[in-house]
Structure formats: C-alpha cells, structure tokens
C-alpha positions in Angstrom: -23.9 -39.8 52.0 -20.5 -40.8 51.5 -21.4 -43.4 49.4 -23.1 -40.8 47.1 -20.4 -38.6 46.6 -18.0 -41.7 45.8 -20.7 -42.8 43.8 -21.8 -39.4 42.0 -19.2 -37.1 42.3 -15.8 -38.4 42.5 -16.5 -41.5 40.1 -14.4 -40.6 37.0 -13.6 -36.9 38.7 -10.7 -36.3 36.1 -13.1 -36.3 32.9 -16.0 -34.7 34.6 -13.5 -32.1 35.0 -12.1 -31.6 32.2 -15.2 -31.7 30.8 -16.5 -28.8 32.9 -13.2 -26.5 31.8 -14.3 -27.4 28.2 -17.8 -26.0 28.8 -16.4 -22.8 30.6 -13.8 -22.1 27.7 -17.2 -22.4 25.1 -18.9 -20.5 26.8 -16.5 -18.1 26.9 -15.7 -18.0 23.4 -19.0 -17.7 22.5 -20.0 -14.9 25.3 -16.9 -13.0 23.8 -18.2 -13.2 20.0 -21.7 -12.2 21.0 -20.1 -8.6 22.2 -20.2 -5.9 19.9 -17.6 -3.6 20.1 -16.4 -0.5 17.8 -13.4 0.5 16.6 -12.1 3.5 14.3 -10.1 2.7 10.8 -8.9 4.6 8.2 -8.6 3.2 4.7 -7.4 4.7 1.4 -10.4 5.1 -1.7 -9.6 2.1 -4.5 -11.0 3.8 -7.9 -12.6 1.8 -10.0 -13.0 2.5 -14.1 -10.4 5.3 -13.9 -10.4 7.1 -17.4 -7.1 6.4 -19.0 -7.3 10.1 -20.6 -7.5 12.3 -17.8 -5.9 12.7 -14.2 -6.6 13.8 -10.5 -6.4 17.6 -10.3 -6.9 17.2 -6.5 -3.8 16.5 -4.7 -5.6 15.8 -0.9 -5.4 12.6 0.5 -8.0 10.2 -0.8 -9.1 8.5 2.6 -11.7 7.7 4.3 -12.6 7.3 7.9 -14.9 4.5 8.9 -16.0 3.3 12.2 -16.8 -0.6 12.4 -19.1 -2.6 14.3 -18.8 -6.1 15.1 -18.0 -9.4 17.3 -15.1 -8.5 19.6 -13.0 -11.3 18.7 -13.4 -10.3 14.5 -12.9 -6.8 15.1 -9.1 -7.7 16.8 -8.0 -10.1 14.4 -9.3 -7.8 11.1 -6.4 -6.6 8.8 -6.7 -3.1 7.0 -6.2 -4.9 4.2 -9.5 -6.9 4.4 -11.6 -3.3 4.5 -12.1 -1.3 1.2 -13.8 1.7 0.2 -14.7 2.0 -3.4 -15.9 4.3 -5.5 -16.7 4.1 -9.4 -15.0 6.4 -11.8 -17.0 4.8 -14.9 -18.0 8.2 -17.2 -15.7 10.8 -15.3 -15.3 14.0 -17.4 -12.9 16.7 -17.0 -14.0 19.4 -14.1 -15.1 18.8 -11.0 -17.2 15.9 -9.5 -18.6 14.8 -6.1 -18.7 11.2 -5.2 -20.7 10.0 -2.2 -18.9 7.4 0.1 -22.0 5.2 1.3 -22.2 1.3 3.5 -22.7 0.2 0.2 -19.3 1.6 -1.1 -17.5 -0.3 2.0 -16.5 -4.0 1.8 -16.0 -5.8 4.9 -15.9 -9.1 6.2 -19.0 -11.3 7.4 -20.7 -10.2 10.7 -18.9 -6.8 10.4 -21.1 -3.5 10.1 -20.2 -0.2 9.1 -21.5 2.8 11.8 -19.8 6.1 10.5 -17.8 7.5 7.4 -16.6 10.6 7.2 -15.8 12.2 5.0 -19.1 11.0 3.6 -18.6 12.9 0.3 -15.8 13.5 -2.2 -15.1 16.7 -4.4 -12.6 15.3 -6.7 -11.1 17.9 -10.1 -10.0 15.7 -13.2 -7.7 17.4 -16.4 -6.9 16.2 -19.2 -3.4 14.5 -19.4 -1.0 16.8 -21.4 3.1 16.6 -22.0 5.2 19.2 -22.6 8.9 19.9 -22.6 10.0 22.2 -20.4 14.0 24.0 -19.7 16.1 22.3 -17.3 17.3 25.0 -14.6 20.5 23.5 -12.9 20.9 24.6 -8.9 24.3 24.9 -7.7 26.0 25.3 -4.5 29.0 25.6 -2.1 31.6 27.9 -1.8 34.1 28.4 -5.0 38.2 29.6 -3.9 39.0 32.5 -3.5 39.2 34.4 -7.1 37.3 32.5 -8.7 33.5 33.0 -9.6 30.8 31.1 -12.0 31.0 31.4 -15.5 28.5 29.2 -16.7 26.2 26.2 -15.9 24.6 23.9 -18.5 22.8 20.7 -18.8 22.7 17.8 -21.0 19.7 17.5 -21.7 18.9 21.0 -21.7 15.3 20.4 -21.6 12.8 17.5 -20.1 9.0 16.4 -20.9 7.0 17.0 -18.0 3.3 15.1 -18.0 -0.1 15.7 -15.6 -3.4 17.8 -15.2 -3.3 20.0 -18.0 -3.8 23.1 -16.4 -1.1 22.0 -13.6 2.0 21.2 -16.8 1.0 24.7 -18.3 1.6 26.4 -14.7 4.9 24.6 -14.9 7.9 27.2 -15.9 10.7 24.8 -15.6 12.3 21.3 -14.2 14.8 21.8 -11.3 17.5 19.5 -10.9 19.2 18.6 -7.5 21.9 20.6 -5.9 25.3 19.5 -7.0 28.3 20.8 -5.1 30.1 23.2 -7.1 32.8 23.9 -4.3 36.6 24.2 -4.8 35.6 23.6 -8.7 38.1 25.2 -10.5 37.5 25.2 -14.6 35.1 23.0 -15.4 33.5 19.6 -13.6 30.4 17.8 -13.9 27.9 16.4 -12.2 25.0 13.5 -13.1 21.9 14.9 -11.1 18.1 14.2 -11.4 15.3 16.8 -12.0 12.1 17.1 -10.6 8.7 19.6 -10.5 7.3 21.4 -7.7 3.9 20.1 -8.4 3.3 16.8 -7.0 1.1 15.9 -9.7 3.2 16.3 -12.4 6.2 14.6 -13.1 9.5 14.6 -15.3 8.4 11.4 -18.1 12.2 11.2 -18.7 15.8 10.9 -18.9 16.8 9.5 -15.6 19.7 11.4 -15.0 20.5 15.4 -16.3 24.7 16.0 -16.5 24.8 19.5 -15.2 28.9 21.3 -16.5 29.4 24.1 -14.1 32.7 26.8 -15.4 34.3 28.5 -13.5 36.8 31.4 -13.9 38.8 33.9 -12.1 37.1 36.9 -11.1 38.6 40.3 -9.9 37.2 39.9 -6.8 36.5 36.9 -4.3 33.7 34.2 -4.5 31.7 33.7 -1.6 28.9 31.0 -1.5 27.0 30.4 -4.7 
C-alpha cells in the first residue's frame, strides 16, 4: 500500500496539483458563463434618417427601458455604451407618429438576449423648423440708493432670431436675458448678458452676448428693490 501511494499518488504531487486547481478554475469559469442572469438598463433612442426640415415637438425623455438576459460573467462586464435602441425616422412628416420599440430595434452583444422593453411604443410630434426674430426683454435687479429710481433699460441688440417647432417659435413672445445687477447704479452702466427662451425646444440662433444700458435718475421718492 505504501508503495502505491508513493507510486500513484505522491509521484510528481506538485503538477498533479496544479493541474487539479487548473481544472477547478475551468470549471468554474465555465459553470459561471453557463448562468443566466437578468439585469435592468436604460438606454437613450439613436434616430436614424432624421429629416433635416422638421424638429421634435415632444420634449419627454427619449429612453427606453430594457431588461437583458445573458451569461453572468457578459452581463457584468457590458458597457451602456455597447447597447442601442434604434428607431428609423426615414419618411417622417409633420404631426404626430408612433414608433414601436421591438428586439429587433435593440443591438446587443453576442450571447445577450433582450426580455422586456418598456415603453414598448413611442408617440413622437414633429414641426416644421421656422426662425423668427423676436424683442429682447432685459431683467434687472437689486436695490438702487436711496432717491434714485429706473429710468430706462435697453439692449443692444434689441431683438434676437429664435429657431424650433413651428408652432413652439410662434408661442414665443419674447427672449429674456439674464439678470444683471443694477444696484447702487447711479446714471447709467452696462452690462454684457445672454438671452434665452422658456421653451426648451427653441433656442436663441444668435448673438452670444446682449449689452443691456440700464438709467437711472432721481426720483421724488425712494427706490426700493427693482
């Protein structure tokens, strides 16, 4: 018996064992990429073929929430950026659409399934892109000294192009620039400011900058905050 296991077992021990660890850690690997697990992910829509003429009316978040399937090990390692969810634009009119988000819209990587979207469909409004100019309304604050009140505000320009949905510029009344700090301004000062619109969709096409010249005068009574 002895001369069995010196024989049999403990000849070359060292590489039988390391052997043996080797098998384990294979078999562990591979028992680990045969489970299937799930996990939740939520990716942005890419649109494909977007016509140049017209623009989103819809101002919702454009996502999409998937749940994948797949090899433990796969599913850890997977970047949000190797998942996309695509939907074609090609022949879009102005109004309203509906786009269904199907498996086939989702790319993933090999061995990687996809269990669940929702939403599954998309109600997306287009308009026709438009520009308009619009007046610039200056907004000015703080507290002027004592005597003294507001005695006129300009800007230079005194009017801006706004561009987006059609429907969305026409709503628009006018561009609104930053506050600028008026107090302790006595005569005249100005300010370089930027405007913006309300809307999120639509969006001042230019200058940069608006100068905003805020006069002030003496009043017969006090100035409080503007």
């Amino acid at each position: 018996m002895a001369n069995f296991f010196r024989n049999y077992i403990f000849k070359n021990l060292s590489y039988k064992l390391v052997s043996l660890l080797i098998a384990v850690m294979l078999w562990w690997g591979v028992g680990r990429d045969q489970r299937s697990i799930e996990m939740p992910l939520t990716v942005p829509l890419e649109f494909q073929n977007p016509p140049s003429h017209l623009q989103f009316n819809s101002n919702y978040p454009f996502e999409a929430h998937i749940t994948l399937r797949g090899p433990e090990r796969v599913l850890e390692e997977l970047s949000p950026s190797e998942v996309h969810a695509v939907v074609d634009l090609q022949g879009a009119g102005p109004g309203e659409r509906t786009y269904s988000v199907s498996r086939s819209n989702i790319r993933v990587p090999r061995d990687v399934n996809v269990v669940q979207i929702v939403p599954s469909q998309f109600h997306i409004s287009f308009d026709r892109t438009t520009v308009r100019s619009v007046p610039v309304q200056p907004r000015v604050i703080g507290t002027l000294l004592s005597g003294y009140g507001i005695s006129g505000v300009s800007s230079d320009p005194a009017t801006v192009n706004i561009v987006g949905p059609e429907r969305r510029v026409e709503a628009v009344q006018a561009a609104i620039t930053d506050p600028v700090d008026a107090t302790g301004v006595v005569g005249r000062a100005s300010f370089t400011t930027h405007a913006y619109v309300g809307d999120s969709l639509v969006r001042v096409e230019s200058p940069e900058t608006i100068r905003v010249t805020v006069d002030t005068s003496k009043t017969t009574g006090s100035a409080g905050k503007q």
